[in-house]
C-alpha positions as a Markdown table, in Angstrom:
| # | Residue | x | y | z |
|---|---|---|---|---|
| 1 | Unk | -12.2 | -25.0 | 18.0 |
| 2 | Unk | -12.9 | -24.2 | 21.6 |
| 3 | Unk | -14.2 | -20.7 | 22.8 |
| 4 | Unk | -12.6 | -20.2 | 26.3 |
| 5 | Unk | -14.7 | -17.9 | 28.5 |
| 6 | Unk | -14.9 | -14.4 | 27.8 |
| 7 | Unk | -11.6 | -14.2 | 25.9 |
| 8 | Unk | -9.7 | -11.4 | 24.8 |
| 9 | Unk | -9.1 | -11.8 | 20.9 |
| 10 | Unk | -6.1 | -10.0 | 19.6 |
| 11 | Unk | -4.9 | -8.6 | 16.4 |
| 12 | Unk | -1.4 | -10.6 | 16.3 |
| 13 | Unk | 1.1 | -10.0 | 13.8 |
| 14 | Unk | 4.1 | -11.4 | 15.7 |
| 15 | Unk | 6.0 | -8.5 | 15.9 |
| 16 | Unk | 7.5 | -7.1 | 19.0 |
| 17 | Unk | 4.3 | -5.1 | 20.2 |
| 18 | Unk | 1.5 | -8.1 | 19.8 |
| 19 | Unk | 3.8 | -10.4 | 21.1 |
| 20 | Unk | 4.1 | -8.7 | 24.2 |
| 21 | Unk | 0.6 | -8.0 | 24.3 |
| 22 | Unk | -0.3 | -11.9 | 25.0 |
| 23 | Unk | 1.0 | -12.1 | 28.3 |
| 24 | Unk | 0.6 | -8.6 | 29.2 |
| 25 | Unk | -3.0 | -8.7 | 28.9 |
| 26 | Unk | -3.3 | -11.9 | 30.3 |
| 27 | Unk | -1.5 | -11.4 | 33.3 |
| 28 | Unk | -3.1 | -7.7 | 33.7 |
| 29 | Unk | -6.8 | -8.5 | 32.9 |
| 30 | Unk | -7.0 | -12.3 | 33.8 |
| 31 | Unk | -8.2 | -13.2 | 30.6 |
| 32 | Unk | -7.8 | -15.7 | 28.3 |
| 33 | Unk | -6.2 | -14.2 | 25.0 |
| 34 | Unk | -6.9 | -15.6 | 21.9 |
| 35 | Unk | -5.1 | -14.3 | 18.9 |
| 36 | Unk | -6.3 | -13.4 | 15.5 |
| 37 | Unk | -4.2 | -13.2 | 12.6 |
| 38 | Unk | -5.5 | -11.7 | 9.1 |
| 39 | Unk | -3.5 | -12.7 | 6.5 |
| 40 | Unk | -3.4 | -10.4 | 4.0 |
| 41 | Unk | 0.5 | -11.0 | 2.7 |
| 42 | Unk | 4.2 | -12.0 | 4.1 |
| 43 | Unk | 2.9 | -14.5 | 6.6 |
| 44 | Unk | 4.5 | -17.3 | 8.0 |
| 45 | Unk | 1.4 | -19.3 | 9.2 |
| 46 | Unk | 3.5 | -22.4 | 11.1 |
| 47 | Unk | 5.9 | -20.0 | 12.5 |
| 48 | Unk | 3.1 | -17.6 | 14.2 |
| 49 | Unk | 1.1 | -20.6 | 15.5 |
| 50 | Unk | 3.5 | -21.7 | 17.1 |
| 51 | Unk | 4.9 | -18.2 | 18.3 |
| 52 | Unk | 1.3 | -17.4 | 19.9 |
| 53 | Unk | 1.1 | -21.1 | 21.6 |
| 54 | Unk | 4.5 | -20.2 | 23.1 |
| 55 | Unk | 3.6 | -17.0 | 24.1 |
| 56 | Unk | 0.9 | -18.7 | 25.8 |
| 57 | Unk | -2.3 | -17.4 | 24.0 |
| 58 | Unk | -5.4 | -20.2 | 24.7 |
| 59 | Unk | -6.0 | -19.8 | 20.7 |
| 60 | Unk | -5.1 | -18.8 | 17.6 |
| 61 | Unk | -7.1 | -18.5 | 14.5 |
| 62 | Unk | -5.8 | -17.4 | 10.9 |
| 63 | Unk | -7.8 | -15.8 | 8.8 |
| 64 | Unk | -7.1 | -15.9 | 5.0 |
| 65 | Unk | -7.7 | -12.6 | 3.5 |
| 66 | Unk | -5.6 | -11.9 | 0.9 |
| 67 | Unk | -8.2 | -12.2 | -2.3 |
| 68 | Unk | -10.2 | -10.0 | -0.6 |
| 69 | Unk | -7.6 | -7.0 | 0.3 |
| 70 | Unk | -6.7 | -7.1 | -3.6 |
| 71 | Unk | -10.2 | -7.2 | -4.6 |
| 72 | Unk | -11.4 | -4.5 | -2.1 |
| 73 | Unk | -8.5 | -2.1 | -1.7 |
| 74 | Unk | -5.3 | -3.0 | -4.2 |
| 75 | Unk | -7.3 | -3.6 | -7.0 |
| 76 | Unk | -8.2 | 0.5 | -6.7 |
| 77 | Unk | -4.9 | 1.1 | -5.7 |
| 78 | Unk | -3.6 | -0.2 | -8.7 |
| 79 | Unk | -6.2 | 1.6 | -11.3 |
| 80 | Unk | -5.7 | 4.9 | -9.0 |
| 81 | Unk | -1.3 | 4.6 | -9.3 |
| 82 | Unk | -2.0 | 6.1 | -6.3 |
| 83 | Unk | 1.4 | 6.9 | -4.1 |
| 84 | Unk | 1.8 | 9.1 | -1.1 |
| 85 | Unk | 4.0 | 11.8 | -1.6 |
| 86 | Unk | 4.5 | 10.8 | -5.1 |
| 87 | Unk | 6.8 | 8.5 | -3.8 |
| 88 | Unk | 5.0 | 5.5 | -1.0 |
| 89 | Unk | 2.6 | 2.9 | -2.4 |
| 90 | Unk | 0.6 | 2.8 | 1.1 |
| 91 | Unk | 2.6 | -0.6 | 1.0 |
| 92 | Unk | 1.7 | -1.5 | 4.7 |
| 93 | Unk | -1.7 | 0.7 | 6.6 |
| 94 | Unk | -3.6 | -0.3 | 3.2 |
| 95 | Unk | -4.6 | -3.7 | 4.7 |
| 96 | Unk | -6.1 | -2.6 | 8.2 |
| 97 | Unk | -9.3 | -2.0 | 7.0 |
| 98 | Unk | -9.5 | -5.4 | 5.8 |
| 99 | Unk | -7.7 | -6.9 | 9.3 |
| 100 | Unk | -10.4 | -4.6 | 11.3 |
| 101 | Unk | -13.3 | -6.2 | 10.0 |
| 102 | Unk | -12.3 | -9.4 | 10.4 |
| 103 | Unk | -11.2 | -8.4 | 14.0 |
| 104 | Unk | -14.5 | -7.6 | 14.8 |
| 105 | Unk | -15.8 | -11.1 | 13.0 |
| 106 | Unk | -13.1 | -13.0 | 14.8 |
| 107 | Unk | -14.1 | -11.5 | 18.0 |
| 108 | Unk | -18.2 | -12.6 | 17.3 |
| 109 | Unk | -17.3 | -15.8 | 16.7 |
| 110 | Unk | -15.6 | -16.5 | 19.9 |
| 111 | Unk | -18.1 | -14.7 | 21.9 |
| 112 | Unk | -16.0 | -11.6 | 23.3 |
| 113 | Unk | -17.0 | -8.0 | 23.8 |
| 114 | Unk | -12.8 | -7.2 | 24.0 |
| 115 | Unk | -10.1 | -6.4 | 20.8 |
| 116 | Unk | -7.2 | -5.9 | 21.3 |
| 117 | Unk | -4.2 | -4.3 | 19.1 |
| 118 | Unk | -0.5 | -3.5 | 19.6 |
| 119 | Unk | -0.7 | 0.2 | 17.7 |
| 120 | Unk | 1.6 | 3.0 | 19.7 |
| 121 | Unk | 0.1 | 6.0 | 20.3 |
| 122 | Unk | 2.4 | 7.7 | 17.4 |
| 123 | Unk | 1.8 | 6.1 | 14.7 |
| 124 | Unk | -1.0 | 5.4 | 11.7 |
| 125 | Unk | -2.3 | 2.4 | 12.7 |
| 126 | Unk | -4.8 | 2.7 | 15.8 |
| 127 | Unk | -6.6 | 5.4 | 14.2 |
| 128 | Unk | -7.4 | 3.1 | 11.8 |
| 129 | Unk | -7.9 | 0.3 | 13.3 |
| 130 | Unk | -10.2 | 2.1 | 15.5 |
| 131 | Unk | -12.1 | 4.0 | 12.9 |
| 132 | Unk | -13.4 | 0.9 | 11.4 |
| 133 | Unk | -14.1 | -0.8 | 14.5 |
| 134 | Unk | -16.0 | 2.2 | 16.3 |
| 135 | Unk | -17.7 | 2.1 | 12.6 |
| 136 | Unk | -18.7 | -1.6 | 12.3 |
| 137 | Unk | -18.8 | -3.0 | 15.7 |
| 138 | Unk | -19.0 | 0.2 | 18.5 |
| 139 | Unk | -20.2 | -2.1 | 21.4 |
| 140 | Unk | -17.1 | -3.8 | 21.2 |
| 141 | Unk | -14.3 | -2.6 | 24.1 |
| 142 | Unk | -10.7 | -1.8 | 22.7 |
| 143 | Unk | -7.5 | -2.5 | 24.5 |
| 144 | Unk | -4.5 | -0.6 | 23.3 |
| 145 | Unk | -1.5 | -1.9 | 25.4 |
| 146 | Unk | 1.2 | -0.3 | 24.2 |
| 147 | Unk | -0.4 | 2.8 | 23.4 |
| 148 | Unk | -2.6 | 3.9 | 26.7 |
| 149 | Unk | 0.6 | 2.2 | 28.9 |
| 150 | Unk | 3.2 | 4.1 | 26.8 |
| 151 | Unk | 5.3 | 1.1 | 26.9 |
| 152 | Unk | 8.2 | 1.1 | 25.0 |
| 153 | Unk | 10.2 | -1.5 | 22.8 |
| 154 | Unk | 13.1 | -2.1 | 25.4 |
| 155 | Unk | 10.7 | -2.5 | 28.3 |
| 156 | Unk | 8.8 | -5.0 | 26.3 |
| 157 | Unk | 12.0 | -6.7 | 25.2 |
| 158 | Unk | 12.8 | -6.8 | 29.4 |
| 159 | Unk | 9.1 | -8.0 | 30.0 |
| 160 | Unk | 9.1 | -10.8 | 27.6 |
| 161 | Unk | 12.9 | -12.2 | 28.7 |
| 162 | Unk | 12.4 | -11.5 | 32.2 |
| 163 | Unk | 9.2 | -14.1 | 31.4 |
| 164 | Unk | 11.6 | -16.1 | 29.0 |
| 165 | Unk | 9.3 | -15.9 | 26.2 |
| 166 | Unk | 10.3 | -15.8 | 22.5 |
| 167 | Unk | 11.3 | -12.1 | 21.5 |
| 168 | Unk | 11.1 | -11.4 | 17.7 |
| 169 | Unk | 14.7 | -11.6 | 16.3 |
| 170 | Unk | 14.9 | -7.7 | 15.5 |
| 171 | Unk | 13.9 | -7.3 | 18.9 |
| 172 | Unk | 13.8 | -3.7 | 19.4 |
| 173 | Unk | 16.4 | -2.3 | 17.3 |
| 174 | Unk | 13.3 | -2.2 | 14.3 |
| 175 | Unk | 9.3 | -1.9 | 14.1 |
| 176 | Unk | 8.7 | -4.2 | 11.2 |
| 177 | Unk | 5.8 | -4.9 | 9.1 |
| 178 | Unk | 4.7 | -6.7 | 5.6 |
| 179 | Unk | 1.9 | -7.3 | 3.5 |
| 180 | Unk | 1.6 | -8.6 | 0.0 |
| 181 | Unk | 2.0 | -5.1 | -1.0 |
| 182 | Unk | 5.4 | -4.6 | 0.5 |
| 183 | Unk | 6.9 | -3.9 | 4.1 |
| 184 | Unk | 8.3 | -1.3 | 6.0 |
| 185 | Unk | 11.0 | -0.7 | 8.4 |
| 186 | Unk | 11.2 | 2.0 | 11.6 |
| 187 | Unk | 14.1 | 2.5 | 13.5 |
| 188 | Unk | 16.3 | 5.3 | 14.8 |
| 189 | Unk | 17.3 | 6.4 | 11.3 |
| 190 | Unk | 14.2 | 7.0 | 10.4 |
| 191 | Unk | 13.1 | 9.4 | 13.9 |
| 192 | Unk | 15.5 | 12.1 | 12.1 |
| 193 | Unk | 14.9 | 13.6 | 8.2 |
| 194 | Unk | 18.1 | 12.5 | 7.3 |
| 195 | Unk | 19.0 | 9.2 | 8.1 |
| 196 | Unk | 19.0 | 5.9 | 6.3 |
| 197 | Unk | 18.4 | 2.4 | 7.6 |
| 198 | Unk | 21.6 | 0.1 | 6.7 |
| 199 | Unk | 22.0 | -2.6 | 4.3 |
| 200 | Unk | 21.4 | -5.1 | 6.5 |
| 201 | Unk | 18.2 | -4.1 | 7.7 |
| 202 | Unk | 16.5 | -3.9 | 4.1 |
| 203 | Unk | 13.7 | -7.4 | 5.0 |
| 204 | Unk | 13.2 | -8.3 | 1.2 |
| 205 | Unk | 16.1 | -7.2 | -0.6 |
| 206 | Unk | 19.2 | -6.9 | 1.7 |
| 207 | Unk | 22.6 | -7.1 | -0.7 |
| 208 | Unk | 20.7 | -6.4 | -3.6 |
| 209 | Unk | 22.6 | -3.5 | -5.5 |
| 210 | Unk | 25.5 | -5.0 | -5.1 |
| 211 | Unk | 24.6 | -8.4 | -6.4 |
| 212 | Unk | 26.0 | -7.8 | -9.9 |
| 213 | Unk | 22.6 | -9.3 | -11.0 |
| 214 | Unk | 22.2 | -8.9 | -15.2 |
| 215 | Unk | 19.6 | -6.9 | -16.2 |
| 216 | Unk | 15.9 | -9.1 | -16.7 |
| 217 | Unk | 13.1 | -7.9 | -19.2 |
| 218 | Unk | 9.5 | -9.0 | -18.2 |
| 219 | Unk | 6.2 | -8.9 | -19.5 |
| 220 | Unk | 2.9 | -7.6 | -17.4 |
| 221 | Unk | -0.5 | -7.9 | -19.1 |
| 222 | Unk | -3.5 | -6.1 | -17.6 |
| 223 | Unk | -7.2 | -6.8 | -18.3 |
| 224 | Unk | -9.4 | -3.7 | -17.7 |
| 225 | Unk | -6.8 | -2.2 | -15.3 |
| 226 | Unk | -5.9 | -5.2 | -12.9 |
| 227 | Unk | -2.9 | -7.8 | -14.1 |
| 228 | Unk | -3.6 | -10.7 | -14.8 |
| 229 | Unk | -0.1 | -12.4 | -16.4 |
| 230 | Unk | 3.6 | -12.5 | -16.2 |
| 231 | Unk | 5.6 | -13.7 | -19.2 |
| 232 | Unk | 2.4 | -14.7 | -20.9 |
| 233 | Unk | 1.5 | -17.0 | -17.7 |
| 234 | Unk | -2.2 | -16.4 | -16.7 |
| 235 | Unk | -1.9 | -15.7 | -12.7 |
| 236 | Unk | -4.3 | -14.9 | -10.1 |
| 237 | Unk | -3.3 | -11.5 | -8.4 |
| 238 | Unk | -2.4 | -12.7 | -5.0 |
| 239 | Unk | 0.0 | -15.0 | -6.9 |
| 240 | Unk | 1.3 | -13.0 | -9.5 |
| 241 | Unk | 2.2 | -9.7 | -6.8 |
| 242 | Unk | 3.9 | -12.4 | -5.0 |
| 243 | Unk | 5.6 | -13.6 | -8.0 |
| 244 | Unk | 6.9 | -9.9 | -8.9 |
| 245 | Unk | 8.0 | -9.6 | -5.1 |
| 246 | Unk | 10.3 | -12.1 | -5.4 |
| 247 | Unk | 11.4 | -10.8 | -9.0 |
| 248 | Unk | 11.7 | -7.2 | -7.9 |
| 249 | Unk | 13.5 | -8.0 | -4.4 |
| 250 | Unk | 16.4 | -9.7 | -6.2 |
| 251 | Unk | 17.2 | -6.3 | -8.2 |
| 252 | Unk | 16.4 | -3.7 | -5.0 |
| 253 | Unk | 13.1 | -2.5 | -6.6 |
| 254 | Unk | 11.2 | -0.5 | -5.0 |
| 255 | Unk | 13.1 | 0.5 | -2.0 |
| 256 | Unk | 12.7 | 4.3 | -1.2 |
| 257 | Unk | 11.8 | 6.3 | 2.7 |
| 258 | Unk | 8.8 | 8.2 | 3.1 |
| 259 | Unk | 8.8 | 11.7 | 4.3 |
| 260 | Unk | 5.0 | 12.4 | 5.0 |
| 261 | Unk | 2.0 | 13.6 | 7.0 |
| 262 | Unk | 0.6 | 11.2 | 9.4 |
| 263 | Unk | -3.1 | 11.0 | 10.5 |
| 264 | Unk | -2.3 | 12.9 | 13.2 |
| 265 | Unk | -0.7 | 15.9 | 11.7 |
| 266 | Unk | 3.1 | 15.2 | 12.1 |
| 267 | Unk | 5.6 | 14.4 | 10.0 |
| 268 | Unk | 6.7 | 10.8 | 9.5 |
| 269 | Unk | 9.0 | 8.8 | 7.9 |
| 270 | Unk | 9.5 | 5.2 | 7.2 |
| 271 | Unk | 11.7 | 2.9 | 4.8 |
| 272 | Unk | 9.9 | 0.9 | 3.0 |
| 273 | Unk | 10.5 | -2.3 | 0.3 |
| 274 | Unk | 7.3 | -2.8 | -2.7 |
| 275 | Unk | 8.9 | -4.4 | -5.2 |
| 276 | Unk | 5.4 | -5.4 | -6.7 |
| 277 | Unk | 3.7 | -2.1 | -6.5 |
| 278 | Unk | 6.9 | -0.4 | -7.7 |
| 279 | Unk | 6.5 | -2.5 | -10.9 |
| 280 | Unk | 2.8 | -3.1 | -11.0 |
| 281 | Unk | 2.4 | 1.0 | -10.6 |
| 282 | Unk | 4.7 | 2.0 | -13.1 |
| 283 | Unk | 3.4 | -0.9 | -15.7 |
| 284 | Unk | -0.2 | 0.5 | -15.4 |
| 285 | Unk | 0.4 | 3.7 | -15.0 |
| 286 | Unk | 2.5 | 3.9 | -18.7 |
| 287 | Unk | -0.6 | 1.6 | -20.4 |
| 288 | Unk | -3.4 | 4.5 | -19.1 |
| 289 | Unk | -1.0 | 7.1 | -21.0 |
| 290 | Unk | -1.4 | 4.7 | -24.2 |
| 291 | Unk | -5.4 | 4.4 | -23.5 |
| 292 | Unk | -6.8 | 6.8 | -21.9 |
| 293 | Unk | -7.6 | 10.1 | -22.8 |
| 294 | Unk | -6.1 | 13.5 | -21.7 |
| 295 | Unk | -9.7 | 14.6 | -19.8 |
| 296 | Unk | -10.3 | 10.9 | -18.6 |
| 297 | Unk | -6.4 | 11.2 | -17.0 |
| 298 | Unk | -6.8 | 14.9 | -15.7 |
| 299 | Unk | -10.0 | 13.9 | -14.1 |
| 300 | Unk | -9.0 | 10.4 | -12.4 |
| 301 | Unk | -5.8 | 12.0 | -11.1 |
| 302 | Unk | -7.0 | 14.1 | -8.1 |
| 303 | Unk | -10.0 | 11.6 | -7.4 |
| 304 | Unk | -7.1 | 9.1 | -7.4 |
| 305 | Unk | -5.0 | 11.3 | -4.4 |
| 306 | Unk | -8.3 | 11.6 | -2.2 |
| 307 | Unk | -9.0 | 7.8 | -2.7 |
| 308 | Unk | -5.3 | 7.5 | -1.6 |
| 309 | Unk | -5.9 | 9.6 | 1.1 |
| 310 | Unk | -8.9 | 8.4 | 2.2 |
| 311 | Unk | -7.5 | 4.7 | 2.4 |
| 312 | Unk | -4.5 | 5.6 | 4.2 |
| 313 | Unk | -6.8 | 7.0 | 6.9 |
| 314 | Unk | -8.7 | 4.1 | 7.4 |
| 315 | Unk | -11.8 | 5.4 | 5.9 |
| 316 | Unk | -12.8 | 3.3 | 3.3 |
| 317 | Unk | -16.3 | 2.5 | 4.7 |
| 318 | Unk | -17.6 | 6.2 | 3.9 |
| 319 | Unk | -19.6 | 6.4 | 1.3 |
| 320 | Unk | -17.5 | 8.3 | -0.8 |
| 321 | Unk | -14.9 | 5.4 | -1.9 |
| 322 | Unk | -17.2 | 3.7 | -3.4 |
| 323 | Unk | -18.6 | 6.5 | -5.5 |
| 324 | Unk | -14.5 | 6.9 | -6.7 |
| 325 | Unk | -14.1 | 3.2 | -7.1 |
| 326 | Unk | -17.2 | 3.3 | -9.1 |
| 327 | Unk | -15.0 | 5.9 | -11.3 |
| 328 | Unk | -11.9 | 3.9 | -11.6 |
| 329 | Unk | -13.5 | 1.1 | -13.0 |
| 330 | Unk | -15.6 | 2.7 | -15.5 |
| 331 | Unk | -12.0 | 4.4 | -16.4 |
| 332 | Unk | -10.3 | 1.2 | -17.0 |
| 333 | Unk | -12.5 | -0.1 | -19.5 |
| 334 | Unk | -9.8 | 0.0 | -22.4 |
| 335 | Unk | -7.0 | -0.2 | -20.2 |
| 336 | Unk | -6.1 | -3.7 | -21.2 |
| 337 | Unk | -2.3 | -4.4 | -23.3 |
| 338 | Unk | 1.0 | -5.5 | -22.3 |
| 339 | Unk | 3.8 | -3.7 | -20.4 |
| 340 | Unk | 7.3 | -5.0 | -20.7 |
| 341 | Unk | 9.7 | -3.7 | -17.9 |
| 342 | Unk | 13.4 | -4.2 | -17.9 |
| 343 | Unk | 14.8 | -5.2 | -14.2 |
| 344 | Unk | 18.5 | -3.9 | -13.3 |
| 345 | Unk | 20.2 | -3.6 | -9.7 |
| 346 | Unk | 17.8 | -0.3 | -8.2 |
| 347 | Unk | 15.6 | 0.6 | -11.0 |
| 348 | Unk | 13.2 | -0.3 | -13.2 |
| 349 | Unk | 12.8 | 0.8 | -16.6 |
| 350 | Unk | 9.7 | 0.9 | -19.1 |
| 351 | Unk | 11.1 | -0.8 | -22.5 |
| 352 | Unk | 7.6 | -0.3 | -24.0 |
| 353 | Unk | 3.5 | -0.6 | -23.8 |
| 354 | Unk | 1.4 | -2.3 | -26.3 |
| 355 | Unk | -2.6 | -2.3 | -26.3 |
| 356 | Unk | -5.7 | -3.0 | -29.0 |
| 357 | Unk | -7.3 | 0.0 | -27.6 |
| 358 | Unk | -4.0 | 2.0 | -28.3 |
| 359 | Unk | -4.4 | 5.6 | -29.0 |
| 360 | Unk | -1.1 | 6.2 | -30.5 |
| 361 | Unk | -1.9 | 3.3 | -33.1 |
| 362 | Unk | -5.4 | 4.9 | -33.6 |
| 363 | Unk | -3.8 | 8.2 | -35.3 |
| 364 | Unk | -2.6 | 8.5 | -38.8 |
| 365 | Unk | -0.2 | 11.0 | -37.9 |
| 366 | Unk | 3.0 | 10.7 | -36.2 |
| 367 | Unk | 4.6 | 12.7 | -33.8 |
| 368 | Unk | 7.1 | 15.1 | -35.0 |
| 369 | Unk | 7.5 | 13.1 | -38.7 |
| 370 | Unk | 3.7 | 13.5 | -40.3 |
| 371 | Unk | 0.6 | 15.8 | -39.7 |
| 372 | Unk | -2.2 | 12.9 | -41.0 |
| 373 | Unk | -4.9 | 13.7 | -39.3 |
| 374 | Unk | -4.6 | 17.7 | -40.6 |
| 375 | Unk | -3.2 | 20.1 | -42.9 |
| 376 | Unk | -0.8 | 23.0 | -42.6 |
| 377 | Unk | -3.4 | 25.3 | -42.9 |
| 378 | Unk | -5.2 | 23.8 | -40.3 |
| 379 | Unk | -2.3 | 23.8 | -37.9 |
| 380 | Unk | -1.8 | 27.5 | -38.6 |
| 381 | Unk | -5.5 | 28.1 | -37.9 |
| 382 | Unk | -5.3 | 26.2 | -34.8 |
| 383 | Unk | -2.1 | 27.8 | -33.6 |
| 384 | Unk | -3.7 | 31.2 | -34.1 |
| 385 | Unk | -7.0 | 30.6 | -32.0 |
| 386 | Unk | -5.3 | 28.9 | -29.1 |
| 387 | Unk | -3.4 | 31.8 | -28.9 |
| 388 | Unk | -5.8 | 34.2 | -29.0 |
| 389 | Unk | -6.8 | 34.4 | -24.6 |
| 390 | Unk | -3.0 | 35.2 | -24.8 |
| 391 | Unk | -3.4 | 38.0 | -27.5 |
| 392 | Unk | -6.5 | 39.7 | -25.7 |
| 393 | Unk | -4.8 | 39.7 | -22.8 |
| 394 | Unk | -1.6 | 41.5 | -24.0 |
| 395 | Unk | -3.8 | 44.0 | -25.9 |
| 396 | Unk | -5.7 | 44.6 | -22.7 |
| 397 | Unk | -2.6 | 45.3 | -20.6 |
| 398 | Unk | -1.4 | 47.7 | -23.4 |
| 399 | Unk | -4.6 | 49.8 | -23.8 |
| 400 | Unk | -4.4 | 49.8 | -19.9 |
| 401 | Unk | -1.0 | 51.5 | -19.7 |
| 402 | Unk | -2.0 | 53.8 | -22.3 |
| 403 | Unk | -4.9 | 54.8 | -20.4 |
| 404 | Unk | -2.4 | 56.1 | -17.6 |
């Protein structure tokens, strides 16, 4: 692979804003422009070469990445159930950490002291693109088109056919983008709090709800917290998330829109399509109730929302993630079982949970039917000292107002 002379390597997705960055920057800096894609999910490799030769970048190089954004982010993701909002599985954002440091490789190798990426300046992305990069590489310079130009999507659109250069087929009616953890979707209905994107602009599971589709029951089996099998099929995580994609998209799983607080203190809101996480999430998230212990569950949970909030910030290089990864993993030690899920048109329902380190199974009593592990003295003993903060407090208030 040639390195052309002090090139300006670009993080290229082949959406609307990095494809109007190649001859932009180009043309503006006199530059050869060399794009770099990570590929940490929902790539088309051929298409993008192609795209970025077209588009007249002197190189492109495609990095494969996806191992390494399960086994360094979603992996924690996963053990964490963490969600945004109680609602978003950071299903795009999650990965730029990933893409950043192999920016800053990419950018080594073909001797260049300039990145480039397409972020605007209203959204998530450059401040955490630019967090890691200022972090792991700060001599390197950092070009931000769109963003310190203020160009919007119709004027690129204009640029780009006025140049009669391939425009992305959305064009600018939506700001698209996917990961093996899911995609989003931006457009006018999402600028207000009330709108909703229409059926046709749904990427992975567009006609979905109506399809008619009969309900499917699967099976998810987890090892220590990360899934390892479908069906009883042994699958590597990059292969089995994309497996589920494709299972969940047929059945609408997973859709929902975010309404939530952006790095820089606004309020957002995006659609957004995670089949995989909607079903991996849900799957885990019912085995931990079956394993883990009350304290254990109460103590990973807020750990799990800073880890969450942490990532979707872009800063997963301080120190502190891996002190709360260290956490999640020692917490998934018996987190091993079977999950089966039953699949209908827009929803996804937990048929049941099995596990060798099942708690439920552990106890000789049963729930509502058989006491086992006590007696009914004991349960009339108990009752009375958990009630008795309650009982001293009463009889505090009462001498109180006696006292007046």
């Amino acid at each position: 692979m040639s390195a052309p002379t002090n090139p300006i390597v670009l993080a290229f997705s082949g959406g609307l804003d990095t494809s109007f960055c190649v001859p932009w920057l180009a043309e503006t800096y006199g530059r050869p422009v060399v794009t770099a894609t990570v590929n940490t999910g929902g790539l088309d490799s051929a298409a993008l070469a192609a795209k970025s030769k077209a588009l007249g970048a002197a190189d492109h190089l495609e990095i494969e990445a996806r191992d390494e954004f399960f086994d360094t982010v979603l992996k924690y993701l996963i053990m964490g159930n963490v969600r945004r909002g109680n609602l978003y599985p950071l299903c795009v954002g999650a990965e730029r950490s990933v893409q950043a440091r192999h920016l800053a490789t990419a950018a080594k190798q073909f001797g260049s002291k300039t990145v480039a990426h397409g972020c605007t300046a209203a959204g998530n992305d450059q401040i955490r693109f630019e967090v890691i990069l200022k972090a792991l590489a700060p001599e390197l310079e950092v070009l931000a088109p769109v963003r310190d130009q203020n160009f919007q999507r119709a004027k690129q659109v204009e640029y780009l056919n006025d140049r009669k250069l391939p425009v992305p087929t959305r064009g600018s009616a939506y700001s698209i983008n996917r990961g093996l953890w899911g995609v989003t979707i931006g457009g006018t209905e999402t600028l207000t709090s009330m709108g909703s994107i229409p059926e046709s602009a749904w990427v992975l599971s567009s006609g979905a709800l109506t399809s008619g589709r009969a309900p499917k029951t699967i099976e998810i089996g987890f090892e220590q917290g990360v899934p390892v099998s479908v069906d009883g099929q042994a699958l590597a995580p990059v292969a089995l998330i994309e497996r589920l994609e494709s299972e969940g998209a047929a059945y609408g799983i997973g859709r929902g829109i975010h309404l939530g607080d952006t790095i820089l203190g606004t309020k957002g809101r995006v659609a957004f399509e995670a089949p995989a996480a909607e079903i991996l999430l849900c799957s885990h998230r019912e085995l931990e109730k079956l394993t883990l212990g009350p304290l254990q569950a109460r103590l990973k949970e807020p750990l799990a929302l800073s880890y969450g909030d942490l990532v979707h910030e872009g800063k997963q290089l301080d120190p502190v993630c891996a002190d709360i990864e260290a956490f999640l993993r020692s917490s998934q030690r018996r987190v091993t079982g079977t999950v089966r899920v039953e699949l209908r048109p827009g929803s996804l329902f937990v048929v049941g949970v099995a596990s060798p380190h099942s708690l439920m199974a552990a106890s000789r009593g049963k729930y509502g039917e058989s006491a086992g592990e006590w007696t009914s003295a004991d349960a009339v003993g108990f009752s009375r000292v958990l009630a008795l903060p309650g009982i001293l407090h009463a009889r505090a208030g009462r001498a109180a107002k006696q006292e007046n």
